[in-house]
KOLLUMGU-394991 format. One record per residue (C-alpha): x, y, z; residue in three letters. Coordinates in steps of 0.05 Angstrom, whole numbers, plus 5000, padded with zeros to 4 digits. Each point is the difference from the previous one (the first is absolute). Layout:
BEGIN
XYZALA/...
***
This chain:
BEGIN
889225684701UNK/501449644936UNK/495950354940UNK/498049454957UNK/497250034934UNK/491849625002UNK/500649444963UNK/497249934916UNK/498049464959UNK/503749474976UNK/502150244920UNK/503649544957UNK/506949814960UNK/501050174940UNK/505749484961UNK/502550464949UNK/494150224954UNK/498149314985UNK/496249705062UNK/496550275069UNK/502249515054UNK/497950025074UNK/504950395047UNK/502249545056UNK/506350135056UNK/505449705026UNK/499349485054UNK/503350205068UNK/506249625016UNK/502450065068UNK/503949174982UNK/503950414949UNK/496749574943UNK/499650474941UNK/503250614955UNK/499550525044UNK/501950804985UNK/506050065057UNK/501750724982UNK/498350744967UNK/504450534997UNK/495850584973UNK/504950565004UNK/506049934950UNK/503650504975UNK/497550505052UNK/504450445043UNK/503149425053UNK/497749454956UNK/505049335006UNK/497149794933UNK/498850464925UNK/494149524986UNK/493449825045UNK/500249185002UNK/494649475023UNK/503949395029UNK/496649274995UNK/501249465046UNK/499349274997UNK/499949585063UNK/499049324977UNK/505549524978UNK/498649974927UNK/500050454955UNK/493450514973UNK/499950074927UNK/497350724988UNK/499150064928UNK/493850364993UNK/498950315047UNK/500750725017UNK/501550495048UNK/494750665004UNK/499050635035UNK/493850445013UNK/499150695035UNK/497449935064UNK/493650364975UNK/498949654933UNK/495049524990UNK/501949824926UNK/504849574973UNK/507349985021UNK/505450404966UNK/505949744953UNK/500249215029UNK/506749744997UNK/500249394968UNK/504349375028UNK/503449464987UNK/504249545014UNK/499349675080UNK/502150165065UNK/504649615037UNK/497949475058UNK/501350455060UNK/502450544957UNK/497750694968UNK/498150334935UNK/501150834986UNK/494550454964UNK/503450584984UNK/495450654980UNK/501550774998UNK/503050575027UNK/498750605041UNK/507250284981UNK/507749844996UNK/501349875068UNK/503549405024UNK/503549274974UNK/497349584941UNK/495949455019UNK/503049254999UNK/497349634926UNK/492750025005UNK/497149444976UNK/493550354977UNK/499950794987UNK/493650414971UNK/498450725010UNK/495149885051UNK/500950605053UNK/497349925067UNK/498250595049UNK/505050045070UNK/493850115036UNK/493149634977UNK/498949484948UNK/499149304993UNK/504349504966UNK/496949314973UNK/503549454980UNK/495549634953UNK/500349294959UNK/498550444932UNK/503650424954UNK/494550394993UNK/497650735044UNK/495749785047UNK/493450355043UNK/500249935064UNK/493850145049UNK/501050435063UNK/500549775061UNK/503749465036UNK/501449464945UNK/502849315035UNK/497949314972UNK/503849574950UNK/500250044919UNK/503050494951UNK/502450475045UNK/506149625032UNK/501750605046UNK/498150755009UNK/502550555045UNK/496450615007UNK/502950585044UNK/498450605027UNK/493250294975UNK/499849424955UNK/492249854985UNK/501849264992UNK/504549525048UNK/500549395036UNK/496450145051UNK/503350695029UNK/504550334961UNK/506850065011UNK/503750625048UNK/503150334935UNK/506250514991UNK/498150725025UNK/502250204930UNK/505349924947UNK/506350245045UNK/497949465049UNK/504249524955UNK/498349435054UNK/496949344959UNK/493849495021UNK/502549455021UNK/496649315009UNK/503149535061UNK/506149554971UNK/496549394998UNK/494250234944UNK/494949895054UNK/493050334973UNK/494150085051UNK/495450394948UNK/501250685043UNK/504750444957UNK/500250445075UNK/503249385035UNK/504249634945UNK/503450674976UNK/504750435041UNK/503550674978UNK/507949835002UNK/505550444982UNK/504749434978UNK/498549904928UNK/501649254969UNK/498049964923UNK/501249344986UNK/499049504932UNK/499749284978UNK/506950054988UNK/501950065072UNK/496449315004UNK/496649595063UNK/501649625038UNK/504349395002UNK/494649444985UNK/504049505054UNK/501150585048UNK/504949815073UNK/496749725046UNK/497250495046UNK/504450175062UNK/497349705070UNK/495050475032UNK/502450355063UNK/496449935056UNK/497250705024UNK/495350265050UNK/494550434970UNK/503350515041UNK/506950014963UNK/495449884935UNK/497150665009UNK/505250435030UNK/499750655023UNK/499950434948UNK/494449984944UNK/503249494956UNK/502049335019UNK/507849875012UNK/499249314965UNK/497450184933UNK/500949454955UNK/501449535050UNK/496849335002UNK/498149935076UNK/497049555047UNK/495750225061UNK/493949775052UNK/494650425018UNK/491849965018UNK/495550064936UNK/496450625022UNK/495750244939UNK/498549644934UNK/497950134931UNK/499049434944UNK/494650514969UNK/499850704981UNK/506650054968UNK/505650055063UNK/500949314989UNK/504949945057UNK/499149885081UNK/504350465047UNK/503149595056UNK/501650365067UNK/505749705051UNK/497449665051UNK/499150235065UNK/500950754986UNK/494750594990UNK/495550215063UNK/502250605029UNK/505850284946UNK/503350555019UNK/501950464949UNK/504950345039UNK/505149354992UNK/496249614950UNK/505550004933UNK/498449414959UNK/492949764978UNK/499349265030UNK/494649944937UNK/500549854924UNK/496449914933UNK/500949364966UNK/498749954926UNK/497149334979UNK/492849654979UNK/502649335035UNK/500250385068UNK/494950444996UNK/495649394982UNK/503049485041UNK/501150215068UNK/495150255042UNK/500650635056UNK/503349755059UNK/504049474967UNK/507050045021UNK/503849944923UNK/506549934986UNK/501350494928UNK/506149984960UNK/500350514946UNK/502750614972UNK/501050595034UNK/498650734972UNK/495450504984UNK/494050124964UNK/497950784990UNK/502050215067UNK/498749325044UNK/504749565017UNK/497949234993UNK/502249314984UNK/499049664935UNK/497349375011UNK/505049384972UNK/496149495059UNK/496449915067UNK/498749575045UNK/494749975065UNK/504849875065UNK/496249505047UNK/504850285068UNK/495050505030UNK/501450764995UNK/499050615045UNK/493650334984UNK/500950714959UNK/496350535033UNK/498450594969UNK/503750685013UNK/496250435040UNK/502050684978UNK/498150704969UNK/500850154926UNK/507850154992UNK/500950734973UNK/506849854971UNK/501949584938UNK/505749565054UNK/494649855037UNK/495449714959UNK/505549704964UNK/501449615075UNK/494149674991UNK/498649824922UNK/496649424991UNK/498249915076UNK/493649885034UNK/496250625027UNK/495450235052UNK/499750754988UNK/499150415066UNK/497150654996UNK/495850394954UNK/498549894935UNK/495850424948UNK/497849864930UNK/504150524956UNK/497049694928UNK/495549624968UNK/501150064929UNK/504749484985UNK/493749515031UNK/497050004939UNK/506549734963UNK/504249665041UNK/496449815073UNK/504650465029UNK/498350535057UNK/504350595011UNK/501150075070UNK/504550565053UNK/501449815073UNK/497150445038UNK/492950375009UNK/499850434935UNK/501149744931UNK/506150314954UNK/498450714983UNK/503250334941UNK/506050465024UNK/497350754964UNK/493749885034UNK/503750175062UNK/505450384981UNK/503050434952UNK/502949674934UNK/507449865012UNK/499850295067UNK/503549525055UNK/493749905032UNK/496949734925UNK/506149515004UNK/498849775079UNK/493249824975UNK/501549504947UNK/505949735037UNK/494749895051UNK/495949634952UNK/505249624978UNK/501449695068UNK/492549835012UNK/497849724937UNK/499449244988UNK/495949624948UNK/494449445032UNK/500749534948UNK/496049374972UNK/504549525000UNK/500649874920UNK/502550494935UNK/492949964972UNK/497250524962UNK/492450025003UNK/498550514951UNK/504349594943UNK/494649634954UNK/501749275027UNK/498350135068UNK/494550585007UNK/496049365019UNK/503449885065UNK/497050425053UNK/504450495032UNK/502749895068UNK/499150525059UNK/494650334964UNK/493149715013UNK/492850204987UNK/498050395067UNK/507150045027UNK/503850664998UNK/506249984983UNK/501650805007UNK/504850515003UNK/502950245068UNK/495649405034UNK/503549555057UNK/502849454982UNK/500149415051UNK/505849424991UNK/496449295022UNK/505349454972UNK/507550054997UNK/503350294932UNK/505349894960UNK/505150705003UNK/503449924920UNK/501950464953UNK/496749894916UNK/496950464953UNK/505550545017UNK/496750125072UNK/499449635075UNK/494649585006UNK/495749665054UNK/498449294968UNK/494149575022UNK/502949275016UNK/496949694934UNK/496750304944UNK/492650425016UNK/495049844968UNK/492450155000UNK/498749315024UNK/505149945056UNK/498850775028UNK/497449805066UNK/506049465015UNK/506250384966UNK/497250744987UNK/505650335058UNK/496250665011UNK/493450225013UNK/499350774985UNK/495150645034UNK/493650144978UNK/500450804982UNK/494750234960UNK/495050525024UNK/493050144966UNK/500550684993UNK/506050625010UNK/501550225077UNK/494650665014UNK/502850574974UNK/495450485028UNK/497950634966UNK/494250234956UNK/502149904946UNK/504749324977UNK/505250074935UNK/502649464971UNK/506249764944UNK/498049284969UNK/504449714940UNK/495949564967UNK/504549684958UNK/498650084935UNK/492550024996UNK/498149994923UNK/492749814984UNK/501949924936UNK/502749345000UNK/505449664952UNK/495149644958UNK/494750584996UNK/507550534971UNK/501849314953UNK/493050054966UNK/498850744993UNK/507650194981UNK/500249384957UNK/506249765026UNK/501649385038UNK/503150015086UNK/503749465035UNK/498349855074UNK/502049785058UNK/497549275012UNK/496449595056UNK/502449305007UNK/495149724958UNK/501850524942UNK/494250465010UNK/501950704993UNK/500150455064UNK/503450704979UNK/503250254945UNK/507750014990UNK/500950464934UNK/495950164940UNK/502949954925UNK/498450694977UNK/504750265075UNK/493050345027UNK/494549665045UNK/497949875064UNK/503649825055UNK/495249645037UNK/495549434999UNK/499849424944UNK/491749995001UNK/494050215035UNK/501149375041UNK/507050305021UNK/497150765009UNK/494249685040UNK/505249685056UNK/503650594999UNK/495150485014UNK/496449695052UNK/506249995036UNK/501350764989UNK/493650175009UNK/498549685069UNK/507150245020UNK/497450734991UNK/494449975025UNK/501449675071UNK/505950565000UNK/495350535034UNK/501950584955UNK/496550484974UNK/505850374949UNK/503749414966UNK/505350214954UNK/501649464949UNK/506149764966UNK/500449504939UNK/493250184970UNK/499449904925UNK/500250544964UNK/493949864951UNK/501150574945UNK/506949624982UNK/494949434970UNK/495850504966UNK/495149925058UNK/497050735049UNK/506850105047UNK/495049905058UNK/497049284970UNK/504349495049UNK/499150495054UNK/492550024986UNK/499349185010UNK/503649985065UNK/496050545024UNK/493649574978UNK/504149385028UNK/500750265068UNK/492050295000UNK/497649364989UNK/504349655053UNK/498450565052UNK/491049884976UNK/499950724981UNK/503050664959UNK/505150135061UNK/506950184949UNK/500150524958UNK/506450164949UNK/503250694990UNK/499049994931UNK/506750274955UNK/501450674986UNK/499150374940UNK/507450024986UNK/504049524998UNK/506649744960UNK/499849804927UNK/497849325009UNK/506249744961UNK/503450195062UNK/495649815044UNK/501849295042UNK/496449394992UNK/498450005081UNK/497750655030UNK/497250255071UNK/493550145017UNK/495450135051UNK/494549605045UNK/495350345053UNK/494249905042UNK/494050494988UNK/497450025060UNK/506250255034UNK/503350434954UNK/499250434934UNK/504650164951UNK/501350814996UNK/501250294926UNK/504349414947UNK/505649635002UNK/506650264977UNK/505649554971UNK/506850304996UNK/500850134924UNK/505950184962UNK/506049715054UNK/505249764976UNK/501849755058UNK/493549534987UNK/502849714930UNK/500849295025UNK/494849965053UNK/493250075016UNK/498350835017UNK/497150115059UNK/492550085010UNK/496650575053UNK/493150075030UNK/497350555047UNK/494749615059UNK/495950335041UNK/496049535063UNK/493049884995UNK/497050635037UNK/506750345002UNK/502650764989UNK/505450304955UNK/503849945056UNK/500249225000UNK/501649884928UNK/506249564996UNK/503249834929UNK/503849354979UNK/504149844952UNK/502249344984UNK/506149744966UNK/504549444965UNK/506550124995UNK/504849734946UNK/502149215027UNK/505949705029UNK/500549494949UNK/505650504943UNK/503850554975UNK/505550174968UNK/504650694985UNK/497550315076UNK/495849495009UNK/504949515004UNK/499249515062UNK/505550335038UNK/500049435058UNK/498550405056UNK/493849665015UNK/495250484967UNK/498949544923UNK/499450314938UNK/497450704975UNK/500950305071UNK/501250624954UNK/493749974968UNK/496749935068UNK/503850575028UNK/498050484943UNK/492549725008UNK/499750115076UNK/503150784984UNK/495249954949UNK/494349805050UNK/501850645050UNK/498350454946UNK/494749704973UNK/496049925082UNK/502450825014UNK/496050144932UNK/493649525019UNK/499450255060UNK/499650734992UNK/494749894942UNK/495749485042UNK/500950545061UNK/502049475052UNK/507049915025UNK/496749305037UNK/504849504952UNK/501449284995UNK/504449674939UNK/498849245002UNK/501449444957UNK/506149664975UNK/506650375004UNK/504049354979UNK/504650275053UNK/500949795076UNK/499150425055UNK/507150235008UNK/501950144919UNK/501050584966UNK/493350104974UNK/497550025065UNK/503750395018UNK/499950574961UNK/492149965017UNK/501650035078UNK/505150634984UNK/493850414970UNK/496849875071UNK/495549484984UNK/498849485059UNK/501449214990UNK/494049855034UNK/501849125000UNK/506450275041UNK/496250355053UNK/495949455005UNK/505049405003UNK/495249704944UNK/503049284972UNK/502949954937UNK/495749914928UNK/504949634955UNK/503649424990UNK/506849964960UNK/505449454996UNK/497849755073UNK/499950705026UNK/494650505029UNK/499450684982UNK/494850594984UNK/498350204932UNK/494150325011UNK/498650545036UNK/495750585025UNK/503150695013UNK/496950525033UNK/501850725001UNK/500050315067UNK/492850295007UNK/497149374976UNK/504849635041UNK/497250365070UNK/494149724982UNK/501949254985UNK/498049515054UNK/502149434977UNK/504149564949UNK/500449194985UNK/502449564947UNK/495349394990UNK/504749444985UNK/495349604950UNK/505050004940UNK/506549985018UNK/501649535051UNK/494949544961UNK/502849424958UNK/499850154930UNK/497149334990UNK/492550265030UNK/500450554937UNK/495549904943UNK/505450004955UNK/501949305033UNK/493049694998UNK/500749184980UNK/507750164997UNK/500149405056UNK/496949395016UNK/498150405070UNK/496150564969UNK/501250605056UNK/496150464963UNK/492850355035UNK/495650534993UNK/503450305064UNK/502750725002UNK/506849655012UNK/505950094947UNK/494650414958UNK/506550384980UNK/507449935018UNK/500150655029UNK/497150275073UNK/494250515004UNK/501550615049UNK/493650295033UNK/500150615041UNK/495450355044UNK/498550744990UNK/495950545039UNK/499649925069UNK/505350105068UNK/501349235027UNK/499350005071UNK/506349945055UNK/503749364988UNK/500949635061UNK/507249975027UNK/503749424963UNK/501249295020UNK/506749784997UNK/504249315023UNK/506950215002UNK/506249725027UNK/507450114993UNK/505849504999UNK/507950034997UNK/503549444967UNK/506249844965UNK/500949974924UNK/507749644999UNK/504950375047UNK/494950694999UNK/493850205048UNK/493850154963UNK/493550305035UNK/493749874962UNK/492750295016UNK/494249764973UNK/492650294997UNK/493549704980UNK/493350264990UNK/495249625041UNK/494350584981UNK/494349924952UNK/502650774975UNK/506150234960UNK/506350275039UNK/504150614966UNK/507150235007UNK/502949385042UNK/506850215036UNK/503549515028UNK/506450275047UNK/505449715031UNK/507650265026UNK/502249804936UNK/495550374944UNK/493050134990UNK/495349664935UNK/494250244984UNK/495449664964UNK/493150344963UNK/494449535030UNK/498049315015UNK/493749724983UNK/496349615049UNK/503049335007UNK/505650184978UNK/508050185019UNK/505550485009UNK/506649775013UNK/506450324999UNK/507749765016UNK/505450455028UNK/507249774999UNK/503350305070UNK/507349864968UNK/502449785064UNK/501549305030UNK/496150185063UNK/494650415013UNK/496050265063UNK/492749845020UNK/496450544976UNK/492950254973UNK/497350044925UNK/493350334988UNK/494550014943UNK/495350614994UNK/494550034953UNK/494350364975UNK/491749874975UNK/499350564946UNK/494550545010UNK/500050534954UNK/506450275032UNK/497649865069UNK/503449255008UNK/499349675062UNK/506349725027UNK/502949555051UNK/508149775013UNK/502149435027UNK/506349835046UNK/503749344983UNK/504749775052UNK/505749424972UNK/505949685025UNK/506750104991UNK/505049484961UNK/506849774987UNK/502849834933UNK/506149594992UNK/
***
């Protein structure tokens, strides 16, 4: 999932000290009509570097010269929201077809000195993140955050990596400053407004200046296109053997798009598609053309005649439109390819730009992008992408099996167009896919209705509709209708008592205006489209809230958390993301105090009590801004004795300490006392010395987390001998997946990973990935006792675009009073007290299969649940090896490949055993799988 910074306020330009003007952007330029920035080399001097000095390359496509006096050439960090830093004044023009060199500074001594720049300054711009502007002004200019397209002062701006302001996406940057590789815009100066798709990371580095000149103002003539098929355009590899080549070819106008920013057609050989096979298929029979004239002019079905350019554009191959014409001789219809997702890059690459049916399943792997680009993250199959140290152990073969698997099932369901709808220009278009009353979810099937487009942009595979989707044309182009998931409540866990883990994501009752008024400082916020604040970004004086803009704000968002918690059942909830009141002078308990009230007045009478903070605590100066806390129902359980918080940890320095309560049910003995303790571990997000990422999977500060979940051990062995109950659960958020080192090093001190057992889905979302932050441990006496465990998948798998922190983002306002996306992460609720009864034997559809993969026999079983219970401990057997996998939930699927090694293999029999849990006692039942033998050849 691409993290993307919300979206400010437009600020203003300052010209030198003299004048505030209005900050405007460069107008895309996909003709190749303007001064464009054509390339950045970020990393001279460093170890490897070609150049000593970083350089900015302009570019000038026209066929007159661009005087440039004036104007200047800036940089800002790619978390500044000031001015930019030490403009570089120019002068002088660039070239008709030619270049101009900004030279700037130096990381070292490493490598050649630059050709003569014609501009040089000391600006110095990070190999990582940053934005560079090139502006008509000599003077440092603000820029506002955000995507920043449009036409005026700004003639062009490139913001990559984190950058908090781009053209639309930023740019795929260097990994750092040994990766001495440059951005690099497409030869011809073509700008689309999306710094993602114009710039590509190239290790061929080309400073060039006005001196090298342009072109030759009465150029040849151009040589006479040669006619190919779109066949030999494309090729068989994944660039096009005719690059550069001015070509001539036929072909059925299968998909086109005069709006939304393509502005091309893709044209399809006639005759060909249906049933493909990928077995012998080499050469796509479909390609992109570039070019307004066809895009607008010919209609799908036409039979065209294109003569253009051959090449490629980021990563897909296409034609450059020079002309067209419509053929009247009649053509062979194109038919779509009927076939399953390709899981390997040659492939898909056999059928860029072609017209698709896709066969099989599909499931919904992310939704996140929706709310920027109309774009759907979606992985063949029944399950969406899951992240690989949820499943396995980081850097463990079995970790790197998992993402290669995602790698072959992932594919983007685009919209068609390069819009961004959370830039400022077009928050008023409503969003595609995403529809008041329509769920667009997480791990949801995902049914294909109209043909696609197979073609490779925005650095991924895509599945394009056949013209741009829009809100108004849904029910005629929309090529996908999508499973309605969501559930009312979480599955029955059973038990007497229920504990929960919510994260309620960043709940601060005091708002951004209320801290700006008291403190006597001023916040920015996060904007709707219509300018109205929503939360709050940062606060002058570094302090505040982290919440809502308003009471307005805190009003949507609480009566989303609060009818989330109360329809979850529980009577323990341990909280996460809580303000921590006594950082704004306020009782510690104050915040925790109003969503207690909150969540009365919603359930008509005093059900919630709060276990009020103990009487020693850390210094507040080190003391979080969030904290944990505690909700419970009266009526079904009382606290015993006070809280403890884990005091005087290091460990604990940069995250929240853990908070414990002893419980006792209503009407229960010493003997039933149970303690929790819930948790929130030190993020993901960085670290550096041993808390550097390290790239096994795990993010930053996986130190810090290991020393907290030692820390954590100690600190439960200690709680429970004083609350005299060794009945234990840790909840909360561990900010580490279920198979990370965190974890475990709590499984090694013998406490039980209850969602495991239990098969329980996944409560996060990351980068288009699923995976378990939050948990609930239980040690082993508590653990006899647990009867049941589920995740309620409100948050996660919800578009962020229902979130309150979205509301009026769009001209389709998604948000409601609903418990749905009431946080981005999952709450867990399990059952406690009671024996569940004997499971019933499992339900299982199995079958097994032999088949050939190339000149090799493979022998694949394959398992599904058709139960309404879990299954644990799924083995699936065969004469060549044995899998097992933990569980399947109902609906869902085991599968598992063997290769044999051999050419030719016997009939034989596979078989799939599995088990219902029951305290121990699991009910079981094996099946036998008969298959046919094969030859390979």
């Amino acid at each position: 999932m691409r993290s993307l910074p919300r979206l400010g306020t437009s600020l203003a330009l300052v010209a030198g000290a003299l004048a505030a003007l209005p900050v405007s952007a460069a107008t895309a330029a996909p003709d190749a009509t303007g001064v464009v920035i054509s390339e950045a080399y970020l990393s001279g001097g460093s170890a490897g570097a070609a150049y000593t000095n970083k350089f900015v390359e302009l570019y000038n496509p026209t066929s007159a010269p661009v005087d440039v006096t004036g104007w200047s050439l800036q940089y800002r960090s790619a978390t500044g929201t000031g001015a930019g830093t030490n403009p570089v004044t120019l002068s002088g023009s660039v070239p008709a077809r030619g270049h101009y060199l900004v030279a700037g500074g130096s990381n070292g001594t490493n490598g050649a000195a630059l050709p003569t720049p014609d501009a040089s300054g000391s600006i110095n711009p990070s190999g990582t993140n940053g934005t560079l502007a090139l502006v008509r002004t000599s003077g440092a200019v603000t820029l506002p955050t955000g995507s920043l397209t449009g036409s005026g002062s700004v003639v062009d701006l490139l913001g990559y990596g984190s950058s908090n302001t781009f053209e639309t996406r930023a740019a795929t940057p260097p990994t750092g400053n040994t990766d001495v590789r440059s951005l690099n815009r497409a030869a011809d100066g073509r700008d689309t407004d999306d710094n993602a798709t114009d710039f590509a990371l190239s290790a061929t580095i080309t400073p060039a200046n006005s001196a090298g000149g342009g072109t030759d103002p009465d150029p040849e003539p151009e040589p006479d296109p040669q006619d190919a098929t779109i066949a030999e355009i494309q090729g068989t590899g994944d660039t096009t053997p005719l690059a550069g080549t001015v070509v001539t070819t036929t072909g059925v106008v299968t998909a086109a798009y005069p709006t939304g920013g393509f502005r091309g057609a893709f044209v399809q050989t006639a005759g060909t598609g249906g049933d493909v096979d990928l077995s012998t298929q080499r050469a796509s029979d479909g390609v992109f053309v570039f070019g307004d004239a066809l895009a607008s002019g010919a209609r799908v079905g036409d039979h065209v005649e294109v003569t253009g350019t051959a090449g490629e554009f980021n990563g897909q191959t296409q034609v450059s439109l020079a002309s067209f014409r419509v053929l009247d001789e009649p053509a062979a219809a194109v038919k779509p390819a009927t076939v399953a997702y390709p899981r390997t890059e040659a492939q898909r690459e056999s059928l860029e730009g072609m017209l698709v049916a896709p066969q099989g399943d599909y499931t919904i792997a992310d939704n996140y992008d929706t709310n920027y680009f109309g774009s759907l993250g979606l992985a063949s199959g029944t399950t969406p992408l899951v992240a690989p140290t949820e499943v396995a152990r980081p850097g463990s073969p079995e970790a790197a099996a998992q993402a290669a698997d995602n790698a072959a099932r992932a594919v983007t369901l685009d919209d068609g167009a390069t819009t961004n709808f959370n830039s400022a220009a077009n928050k008023g278009i409503p969003l595609p896919y995403l529809a008041a009353g329509t769920q667009v979810r997480v791990g949801a099937a995902v049914t294909f209705t109209e043909p696609v487009i197979l073609d490779y942009r925005f650095d991924g595979w895509n599945f394009q509709p056949t013209e741009q989707l829009t809100a108004a044309n849904a029910d005629a182009v929309q090529p996908a209708t999508f499973e309605q998931t969501r559930t009312s409540a979480p599955a029955d866990v059973g038990g007497r008592v229920k504990i929960a883990s919510f994260n309620v994501l960043n709940y601060f009752p005091t708002t951004g205006e209320d801290y700006a008024a008291s403190a006597g400082t001023t916040c920015t916020y996060y904007t709707d489209r219509d300018g109205n604040k929503i939360t709050v970004n940062r606060c002058a004086d570094g302090s505040g809230p982290r919440g809502a803009a308003d009471a307005a704000n805190l009003a949507r968002q609480e009566v989303k958390i609060v009818t989330a918690i109360n329809a979850l059942g529980a009577d323990v909830v341990g909280l996460e993301e809580i303000e921590n009141s006594v950082v704004f002078g306020q009782d510690r308990d104050a915040a925790l105090a109003t969503l207690t009230a909150a969540l009365n007045e919603a359930a008509g009478s005093q059900v919630w009590d709060y276990v009020r903070s103990p009487a020693v605590l850390p210094p507040t100066a080190d003391q979080d801004v969030i904290r944990l806390a505690f909700v419970y129902r009266k009526a079904k359980v009382s606290t015993v004795g006070a809280s403890k918080v884990l005091v005087g940890s290091p460990a604990f320095a940069n995250a929240r300490e853990p908070l414990a309560q002893t419980f006792v049910p209503t009407g229960g003995t010493a003997a039933d006392r149970f303690a929790v303790i819930v948790n929130h571990f030190k993020s993901k997000g960085s670290g550096d010395g041993d808390d550097a990422d390290t790239g096994d999977g795990q993010g930053g500060s996986v130190a810090s987390r290991n020393r907290q979940a030692t820390a954590l051990v100690e600190f439960a062995k200690q709680f429970s001998a004083e609350a005299g109950t060794d009945q234990l659960f840790l909840s909360g958020d561990f900010n580490s997946y279920s198979a990370e080192d965190p974890v475990q090093i709590l499984k090694d001190a013998g406490y039980v990973d209850l969602e495991s057992r239990y098969d329980a889905d996944e409560t996060y979302l990351f980068d288009g990935q699923v995976g378990s932050l939050d948990h609930v441990y239980a040690s082993p006496a508590a653990a006899a006792k647990v009867t049941g465990l589920d995740v309620w998948n409100i948050n996660s798998v919800e578009p962020i675009a229902n979130e309150y922190s979205r509301f009026n983002y769009n001209a389709t306002n998604l948000y409601d009073e609903s418990p749905f996306r009431s946080s981005d992460h999952d709450p867990v609720v399990v059952g406690f007290g009671t024996v569940r009864p004997t499971p019933p034997a499992p339900t299982v559809r199995a079958t097994a299969r032999a088949f050939c993969i190339g000149p090799r026999a493979h022998v694949a079983v394959y398992a599904y649940n058709d139960g309404a219970g879990r299954l644990d401990n799924v083995r699936l057997t065969t004469p060549y090896g044995t899998t097992t996998r933990p569980g399947i939930a109902p609906r869902r699927a085991a599968y598992a490949l063997f290769a044999t090694g051999r050419r030719v293999v016997p009939a034989g029999q596979a078989s799939v055993r599995t088990y219902a849990y029951n305290d121990g006692n699991p009910a079981s039942r094996t099946y036998t799988l008969s298959y046919a033998g094969v030859s390979c050849r």
